[in-house]
N, C-alpha and C positions, 0 to 999 in steps of 0.2 A: 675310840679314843686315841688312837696310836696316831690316826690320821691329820685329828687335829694337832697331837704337838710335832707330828713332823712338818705340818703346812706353818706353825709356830717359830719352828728353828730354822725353816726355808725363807720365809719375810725376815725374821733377825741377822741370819747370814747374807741374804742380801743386801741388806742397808748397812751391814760392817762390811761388803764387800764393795759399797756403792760410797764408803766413805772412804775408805782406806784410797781406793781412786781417784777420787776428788784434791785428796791428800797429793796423790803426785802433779797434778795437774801443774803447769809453770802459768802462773797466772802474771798477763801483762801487768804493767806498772801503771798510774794515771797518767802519767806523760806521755809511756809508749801508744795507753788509749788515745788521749788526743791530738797526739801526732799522725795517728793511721787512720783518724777519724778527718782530719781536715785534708789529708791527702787520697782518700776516697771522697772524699765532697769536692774537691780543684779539681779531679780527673773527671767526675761527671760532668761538674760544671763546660768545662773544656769540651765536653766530647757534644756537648749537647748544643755547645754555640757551634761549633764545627759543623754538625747536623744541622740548625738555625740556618747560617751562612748557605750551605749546599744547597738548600731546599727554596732558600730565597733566589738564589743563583737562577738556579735550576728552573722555578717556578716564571721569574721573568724572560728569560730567553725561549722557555718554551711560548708564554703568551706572546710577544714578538715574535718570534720566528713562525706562529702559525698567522698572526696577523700579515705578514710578509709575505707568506708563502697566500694565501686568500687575496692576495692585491696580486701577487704575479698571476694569480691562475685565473684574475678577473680579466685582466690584460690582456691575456692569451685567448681565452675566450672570446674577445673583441674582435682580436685580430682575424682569429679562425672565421667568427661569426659579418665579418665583415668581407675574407676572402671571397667565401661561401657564396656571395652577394655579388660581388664583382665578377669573380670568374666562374666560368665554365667549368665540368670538368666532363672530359670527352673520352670517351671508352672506346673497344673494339668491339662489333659483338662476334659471334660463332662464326657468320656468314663474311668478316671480313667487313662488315661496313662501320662508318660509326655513328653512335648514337650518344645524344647530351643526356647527363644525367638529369630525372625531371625535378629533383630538391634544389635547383641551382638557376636560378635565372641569367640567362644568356646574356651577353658584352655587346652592347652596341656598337 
């Protein structure tokens, strides 16, 4: 029995000790709530189009500049794929003589 009224005055003592705290707490005013209420909703809002803008930014220059970079290296490839075709290319071999390479068809 002792057990039950000590577990008795332990719940009663904490709910005068859970109020009496409450009691100190400095509770905002309704203004001060929605004044920190609309100035936490303009910073996300802000940060979010900030985010928005970057992402758009960012999202287009990457699409161009791979589109860009895909026409330069088509270019390049032509050009290569076109020397390739024109010229020779003529080696040394061990013995000092030289020899055409055979992926390369010879210049009239």
């Amino acid at each position: 029995m002792a057990k039950v009224e000590k577990e008795k005055k332990d719940k009663s003592h904490f709910f005068k000790d859970f109020k009496a705290e409450l009691k100190k707490v400095i509770w905002p005013t309704p203004k001060q709530v929605v004044n920190n209420t609309t100035a936490v909703v303009v910073i996300v809002l802000i940060t979010a189009l900030i985010v928005f803008v970057l992402d758009l930014t960012f999202e287009t220059l990457n699409t161009h500049g791979v589109n860009r970079l895909k026409s330069i290296v088509r270019v390049e490839e032509n050009v290569i794929d076109n020397n390739t075709v024109d010229n020779t290319t003529n080696t040394i071999d061990e013995k000092g003589e030289q020899e055409t390479d055979a992926n390369t068809v010879p210049e009239e």
